[in-house]
Every structure is written in C-alpha cells, then in structure tokens.
C-alpha positions as CSV (number, residue, x, y, z in Angstrom):
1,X,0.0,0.0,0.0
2,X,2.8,2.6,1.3
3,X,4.7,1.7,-2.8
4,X,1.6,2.5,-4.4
5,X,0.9,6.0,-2.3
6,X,4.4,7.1,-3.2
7,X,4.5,5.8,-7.0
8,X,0.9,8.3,-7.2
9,X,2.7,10.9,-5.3
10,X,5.4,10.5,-7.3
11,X,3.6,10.9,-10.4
12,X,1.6,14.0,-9.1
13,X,4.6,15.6,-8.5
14,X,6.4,15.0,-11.8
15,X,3.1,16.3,-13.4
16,X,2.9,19.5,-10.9
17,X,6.9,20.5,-11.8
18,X,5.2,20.5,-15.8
19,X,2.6,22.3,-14.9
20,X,4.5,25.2,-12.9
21,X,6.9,25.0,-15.6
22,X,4.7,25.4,-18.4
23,X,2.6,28.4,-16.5
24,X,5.9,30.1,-15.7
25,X,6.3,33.4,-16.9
26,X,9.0,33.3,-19.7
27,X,11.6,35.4,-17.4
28,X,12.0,33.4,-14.7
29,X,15.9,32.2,-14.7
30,X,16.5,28.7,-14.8
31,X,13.1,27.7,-15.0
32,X,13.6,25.5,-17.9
33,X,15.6,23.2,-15.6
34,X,13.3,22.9,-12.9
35,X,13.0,19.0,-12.1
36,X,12.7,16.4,-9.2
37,X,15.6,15.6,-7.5
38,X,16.5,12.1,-7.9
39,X,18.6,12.2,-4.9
40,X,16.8,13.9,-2.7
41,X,13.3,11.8,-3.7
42,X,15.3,8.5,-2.7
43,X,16.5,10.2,0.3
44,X,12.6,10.9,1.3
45,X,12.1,7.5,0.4
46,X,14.1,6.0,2.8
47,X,12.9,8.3,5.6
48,X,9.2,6.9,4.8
49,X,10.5,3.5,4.9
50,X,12.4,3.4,8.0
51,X,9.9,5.7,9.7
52,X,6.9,3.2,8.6
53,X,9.2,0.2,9.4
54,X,9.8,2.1,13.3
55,X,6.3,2.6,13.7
56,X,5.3,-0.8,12.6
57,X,7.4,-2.6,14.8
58,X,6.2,-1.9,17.8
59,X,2.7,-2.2,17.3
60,X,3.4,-5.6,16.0
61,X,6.1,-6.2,18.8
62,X,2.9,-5.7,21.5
63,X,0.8,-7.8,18.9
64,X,3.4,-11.1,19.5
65,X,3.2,-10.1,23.3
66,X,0.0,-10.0,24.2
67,X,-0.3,-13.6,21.5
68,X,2.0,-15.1,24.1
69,X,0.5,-13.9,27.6
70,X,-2.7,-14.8,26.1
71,X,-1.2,-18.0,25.6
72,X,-0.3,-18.6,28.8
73,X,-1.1,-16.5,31.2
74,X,-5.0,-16.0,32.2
75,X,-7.8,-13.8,31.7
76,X,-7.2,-10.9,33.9
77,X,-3.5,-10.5,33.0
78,X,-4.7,-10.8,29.1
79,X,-7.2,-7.9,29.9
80,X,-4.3,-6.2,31.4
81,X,-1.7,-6.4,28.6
82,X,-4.8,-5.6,26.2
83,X,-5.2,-2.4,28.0
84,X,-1.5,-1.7,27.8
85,X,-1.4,-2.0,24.0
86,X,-4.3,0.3,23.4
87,X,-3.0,2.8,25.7
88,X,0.5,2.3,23.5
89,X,-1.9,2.8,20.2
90,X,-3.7,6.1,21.4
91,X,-0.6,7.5,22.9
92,X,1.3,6.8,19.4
93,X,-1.7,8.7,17.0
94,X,-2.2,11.1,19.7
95,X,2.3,11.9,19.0
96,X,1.3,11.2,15.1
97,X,-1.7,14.2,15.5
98,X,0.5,16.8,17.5
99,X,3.8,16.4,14.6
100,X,0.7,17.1,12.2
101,X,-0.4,19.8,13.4
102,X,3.1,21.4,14.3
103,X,3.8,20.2,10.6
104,X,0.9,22.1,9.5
105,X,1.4,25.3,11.3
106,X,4.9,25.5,10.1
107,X,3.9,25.4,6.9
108,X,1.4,27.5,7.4
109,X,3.8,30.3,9.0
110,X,6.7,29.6,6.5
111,X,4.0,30.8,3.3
112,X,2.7,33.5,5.2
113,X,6.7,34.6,5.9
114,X,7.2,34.1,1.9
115,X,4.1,35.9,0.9
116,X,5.4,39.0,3.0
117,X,8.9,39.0,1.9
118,X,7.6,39.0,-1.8
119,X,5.7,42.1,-0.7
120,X,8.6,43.8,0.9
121,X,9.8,47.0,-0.8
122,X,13.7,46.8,-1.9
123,X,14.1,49.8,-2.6
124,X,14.9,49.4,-5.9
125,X,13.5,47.7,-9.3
126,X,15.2,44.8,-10.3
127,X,13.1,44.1,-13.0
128,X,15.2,43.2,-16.5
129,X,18.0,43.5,-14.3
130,X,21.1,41.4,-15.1
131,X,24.2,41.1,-12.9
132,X,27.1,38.9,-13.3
133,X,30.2,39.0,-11.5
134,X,34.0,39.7,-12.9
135,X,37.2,39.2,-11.8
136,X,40.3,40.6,-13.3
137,X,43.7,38.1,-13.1
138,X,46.4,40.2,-11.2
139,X,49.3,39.1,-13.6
140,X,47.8,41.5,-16.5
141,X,46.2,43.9,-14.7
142,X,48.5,44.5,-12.4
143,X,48.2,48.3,-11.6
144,X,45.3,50.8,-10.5
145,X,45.4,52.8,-14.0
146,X,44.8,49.2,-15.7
147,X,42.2,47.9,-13.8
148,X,40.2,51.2,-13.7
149,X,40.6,51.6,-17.6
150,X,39.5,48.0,-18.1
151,X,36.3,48.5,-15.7
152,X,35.5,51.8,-16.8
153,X,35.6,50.9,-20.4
154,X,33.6,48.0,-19.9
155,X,30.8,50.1,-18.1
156,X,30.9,52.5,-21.2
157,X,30.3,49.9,-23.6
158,X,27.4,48.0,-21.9
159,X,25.9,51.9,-21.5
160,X,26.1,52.5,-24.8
161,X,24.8,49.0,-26.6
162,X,21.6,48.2,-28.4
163,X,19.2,47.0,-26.3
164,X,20.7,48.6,-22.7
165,X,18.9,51.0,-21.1
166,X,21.4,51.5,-18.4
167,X,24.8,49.7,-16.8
168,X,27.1,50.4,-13.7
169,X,29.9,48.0,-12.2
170,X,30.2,47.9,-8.1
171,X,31.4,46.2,-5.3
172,X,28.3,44.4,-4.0
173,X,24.9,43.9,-5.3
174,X,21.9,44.2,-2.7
175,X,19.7,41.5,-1.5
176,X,22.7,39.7,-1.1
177,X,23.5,39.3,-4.4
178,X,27.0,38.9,-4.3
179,X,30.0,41.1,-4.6
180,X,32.5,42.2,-1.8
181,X,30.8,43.5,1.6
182,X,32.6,45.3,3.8
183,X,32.2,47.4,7.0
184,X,33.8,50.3,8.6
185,X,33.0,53.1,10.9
186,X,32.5,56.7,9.6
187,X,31.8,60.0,11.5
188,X,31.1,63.2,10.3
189,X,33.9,66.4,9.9
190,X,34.4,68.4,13.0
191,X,34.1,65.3,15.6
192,X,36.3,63.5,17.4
193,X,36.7,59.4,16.5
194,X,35.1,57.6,19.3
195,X,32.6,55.0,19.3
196,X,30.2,57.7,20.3
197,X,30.2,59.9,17.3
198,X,31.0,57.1,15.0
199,X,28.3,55.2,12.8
200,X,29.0,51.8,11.4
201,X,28.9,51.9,7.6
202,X,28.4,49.2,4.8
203,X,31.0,50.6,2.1
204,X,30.6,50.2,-1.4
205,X,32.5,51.4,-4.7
206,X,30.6,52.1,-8.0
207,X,30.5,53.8,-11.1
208,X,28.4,56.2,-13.0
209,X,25.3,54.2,-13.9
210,X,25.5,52.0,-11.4
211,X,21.9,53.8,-9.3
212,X,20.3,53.8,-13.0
213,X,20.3,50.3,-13.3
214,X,18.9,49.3,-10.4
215,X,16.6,52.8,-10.6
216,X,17.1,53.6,-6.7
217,X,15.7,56.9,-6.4
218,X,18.1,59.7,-5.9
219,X,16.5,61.8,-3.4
220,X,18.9,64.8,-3.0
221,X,22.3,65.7,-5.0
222,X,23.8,64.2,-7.5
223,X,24.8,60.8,-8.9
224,X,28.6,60.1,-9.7
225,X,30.2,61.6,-12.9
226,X,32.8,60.4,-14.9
227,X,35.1,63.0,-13.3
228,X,34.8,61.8,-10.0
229,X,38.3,60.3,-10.2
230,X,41.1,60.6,-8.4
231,X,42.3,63.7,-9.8
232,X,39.1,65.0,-8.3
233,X,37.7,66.0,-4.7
234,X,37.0,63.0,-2.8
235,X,33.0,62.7,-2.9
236,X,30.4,59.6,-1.9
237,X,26.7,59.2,-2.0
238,X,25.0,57.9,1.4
239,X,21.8,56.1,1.9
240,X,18.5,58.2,4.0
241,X,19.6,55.6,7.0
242,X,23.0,57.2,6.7
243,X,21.7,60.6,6.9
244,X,19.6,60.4,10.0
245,X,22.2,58.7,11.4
246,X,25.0,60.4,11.1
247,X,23.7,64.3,10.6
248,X,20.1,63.9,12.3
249,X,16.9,65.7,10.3
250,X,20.1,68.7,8.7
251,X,20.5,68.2,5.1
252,X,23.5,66.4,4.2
253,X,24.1,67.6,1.0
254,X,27.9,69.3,1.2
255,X,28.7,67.9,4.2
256,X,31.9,65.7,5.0
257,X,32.7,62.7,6.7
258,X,35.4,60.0,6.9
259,X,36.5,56.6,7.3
260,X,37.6,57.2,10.8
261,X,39.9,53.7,11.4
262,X,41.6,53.1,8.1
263,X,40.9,55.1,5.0
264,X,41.0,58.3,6.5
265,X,39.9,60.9,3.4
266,X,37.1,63.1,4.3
267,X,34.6,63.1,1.5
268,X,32.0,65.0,0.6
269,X,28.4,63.7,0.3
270,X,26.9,64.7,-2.9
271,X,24.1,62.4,-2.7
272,X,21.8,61.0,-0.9
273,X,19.6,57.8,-2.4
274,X,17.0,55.8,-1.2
275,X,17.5,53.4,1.5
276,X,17.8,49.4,-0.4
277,X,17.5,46.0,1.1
278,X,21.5,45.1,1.5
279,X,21.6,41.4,2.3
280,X,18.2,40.2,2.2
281,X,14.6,41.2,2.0
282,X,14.0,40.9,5.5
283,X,17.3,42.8,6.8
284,X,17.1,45.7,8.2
285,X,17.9,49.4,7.3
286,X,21.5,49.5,6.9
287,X,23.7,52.9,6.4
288,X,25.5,52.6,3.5
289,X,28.0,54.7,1.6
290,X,29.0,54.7,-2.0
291,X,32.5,56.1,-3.1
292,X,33.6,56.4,-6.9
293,X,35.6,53.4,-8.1
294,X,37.6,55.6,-9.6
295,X,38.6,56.9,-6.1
296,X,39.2,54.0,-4.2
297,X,41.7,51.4,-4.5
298,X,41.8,49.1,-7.6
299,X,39.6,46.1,-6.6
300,X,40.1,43.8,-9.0
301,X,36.5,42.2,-8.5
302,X,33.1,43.3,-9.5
303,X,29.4,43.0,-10.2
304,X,28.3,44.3,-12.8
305,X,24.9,45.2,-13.4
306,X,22.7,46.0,-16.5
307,X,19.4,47.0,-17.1
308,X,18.0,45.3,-20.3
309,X,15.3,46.9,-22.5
310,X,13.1,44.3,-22.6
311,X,14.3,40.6,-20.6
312,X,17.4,40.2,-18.5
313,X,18.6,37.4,-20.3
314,X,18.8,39.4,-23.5
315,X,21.4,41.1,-22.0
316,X,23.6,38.8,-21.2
317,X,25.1,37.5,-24.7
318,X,25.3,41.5,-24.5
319,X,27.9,41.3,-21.7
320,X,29.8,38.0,-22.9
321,X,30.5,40.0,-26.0
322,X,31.5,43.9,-24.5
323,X,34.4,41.7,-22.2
324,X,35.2,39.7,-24.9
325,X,36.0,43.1,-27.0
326,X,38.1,44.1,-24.2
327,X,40.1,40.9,-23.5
C-alpha cells in the first residue's frame, strides 16, 4: 500500500513541476531546468520507509506479546496487557496528531513569511536587471590605471549597446547578491573618533550608472560623474539611513565625513539615495556609503549590473561580448 501511495505521489509531483513549468512566466531564470531531484526523492524515500518500518514494529512487537501472555497467562493478566497496547496505540496517533499539526502550522507560517517578503519594498526595481560577477587576473592587470581603464571601459560599452537602457559596475549587489561586503566606521567632519560619534557603515564602490540600473531613487544631489576620479575632490553618495544617522533631520548635501579607522579621506556627500535591502529582504535598514571606483583602490572584482530593455537574459550574450572586446 505505502509503494503505491508514493508511486501516485510520485507521479503527481512530476506532473505539478510540468505544470509550474509550463505556467511560468518566460523570465524566470532557470526555470527551464526545474525537475525532481532524484537524490533527494530516494532520500525521502528511505525516511518513509524506515519511519513506517519504526512505527510498525512496535505495534506488532505488543501484537506477539499479548499472543503469548494470552497463551499462557490468564484472563485478567490478558485484559491487562490488552489495556497496555491500546493505551500504546492512542498514545502513538495522539504523538502522530501533534507532529501534524506542528507540521501544519509551520507550513502555514513559513507561506505567510514568503508571501510577506515578496511584498517587501527593496528599494529598488530589479526588473530586467542582469548582474554577473568579474574578476580581473592580477598578472595582466597588475596596476590601478589598468584595472580602472578596463572597468571603466567595460561600463561605457554595456551603457552604450543596443538594447541597454542602463549599466554600472560595483562592489556588491543588494539583497545579497554577491560582490565584496565590507564594513567600517565613519563620522562626520568636525568630531572627534570615538565610538560615540561614529556610525558603522556598509562601504561600497561604484561607477556612473550603477543607481540607474537598479533605478534607486536619488532623493537629494547628485549621482557620480565620470570626473569623479582621483584627480578629483574626494565625494560619496550615502543612503537616507545614513543621513539620519550620522547628521540627524540637517541636510547632508555638502557635508563631510570620513572613514575614521583606516581610509581616513574626508569626503563630501553629494548624494543622498533611497535606503535598499542590502543582504536580504527581510534585513534591516542599513547605512550605507558609495564612493567612486575611480577613487578607491583598484579592486580587482566586480558586479556588474545591466538594465535590459526588454528581458534580462537578453542582456547577457550582450555582456559576454562587450568583455570579450576588451580581453
């Protein structure tokens, strides 16, 4: 009986996988290649079987018990051991009930959890959105002028090809989408460094572009330019969590701050964007910083991130050929 339940549920799943598959909307990555896992389905198998086979036995270890003192023992110990075995049979459904309904309410509260982080705003639009991350081989780009000319190039190209609507590179991408994360601890011009005055920062590098793509709002100031290098005044943009942070309900437009443990270059905020989800949907709101990659030092590594016309994935044979152009 158990083999036929879990050939139909075998089935019914096979058939439901088609049936999401083929009701899918067309930009879904990777959808294509959704299919049962024959690994983990014989893993679930053999958690059926050895739970059915531990449940069985000792219903049928009481049954050979109470054969035997029925056997030989007499009629009130048989009404005894009777007793004993139903008591064993309603305590075991009653344990089988309770998992239920703890299975149950899990589920229940894990969909409802899913159903609110879909609804959660980002910050951002990361619709048509590709990103894909790079990595430059230290051997042949070996300096800052090189890895900057190679980045910065790239970010032009992608900008300026067919079907594109926008393109930045950066260090991280948000929602935990990979890249380099890293902290530090900034406070603002004028105040001394001390744990009271500082605020703990997410820094990032990016290029021009790079808030386009991902269309977070800019909510005061400017975005980077291309002459935000280092022949420039140091500059960053900051986040609204940032701002309240650091400055309170002043405008921080002009203002400076620094890096106040290891970079050490006071830099003037020129923009201020909308706060974004950083690691995950359901994280919390972070202050982050954005300096120009131009004016930082020459990470080798990268995300870069396009905004496609029309679907993501059109984009990408896009990127494959702009590096491919370049190196």
């Amino acid at each position: 009986a158990n083999s036929l339940v879990w050939f139909r549920l075998t089935l019914m799943a096979i058939w439901m996988v088609r049936a999401i598959v083929a009701i899918a909307p067309p930009n879904v990555p990777r959808i294509d290649t959704a299919s049962l896992d024959l690994a983990t389905l014989g893993f679930a198998l053999a958690v059926s079987l050895g739970v059915s086979l531990l449940f069985g036995l000792a219903p049928a270890a009481h049954a050979v018990r109470d054969r035997d003192h029925a056997v030989m023992g007499e009629g009130g110990q048989r009404t005894s051991v009777g007793r004993a075995g139903a008591r064993t049979r309603r305590s075991l459904v009653t344990v089988e009930l309770a998992l239920s309904v703890v299975l149950l309410v899990g589920a229940g509260l894990a969909i409802q959890s899913i159903s609110r982080l879909r609804r959660v705003d980002t910050g951002f639009d990361r619709r048509n959105v590709l990103t894909a991350s790079i990595s430059l081989p230290g051997i042949r780009y070996d300096s800052k002028p090189t890895v900057l000319a190679f980045m910065y190039q790239l970010r032009d190209r992608l900008a300026a090809a067919p079907g594109i609507e926008a393109a930045g590179i950066s260090s991280a991408s948000p929602l935990g989408g990979g890249g380099f994360y890293l902290g530090r601890s900034m406070v603002a011009d004028g105040r001394e460094p001390s744990p009271a005055n500082e605020v703990p920062v997410s820094w990032n590098v990016a290029t021009p572009g790079y808030f386009a793509a991902l269309k977070v709002p800019l909510l005061d100031g400017r975005d980077f330019r291309e002459t935000d290098d280092s022949a420039g005044p140091p500059v960053m943009i900051v986040d609204e969590t940032f701002a309240k942070r650091m400055f309170g309900g002043e405008n921080p437009i002009g203002k400076r701050a620094m890096s106040s443990r290891d970079e050490r270059v006071e830099r003037e905020i020129v923009g201020v964007v909308r706060d974004v989800k950083y690691y995950g949907a359901a994280d919390s709101s972070r202050a982050l910083v954005w300096v120009p990659y131009a004016q930082n030092n020459a990470w080798h590594q990268g995300i870069v991130t396009v905004r496609a016309r029309t679907n993501a994935l059109d984009a990408l044979p896009i990127v494959r050929r702009e590096l491919l152009a370049l190196d």
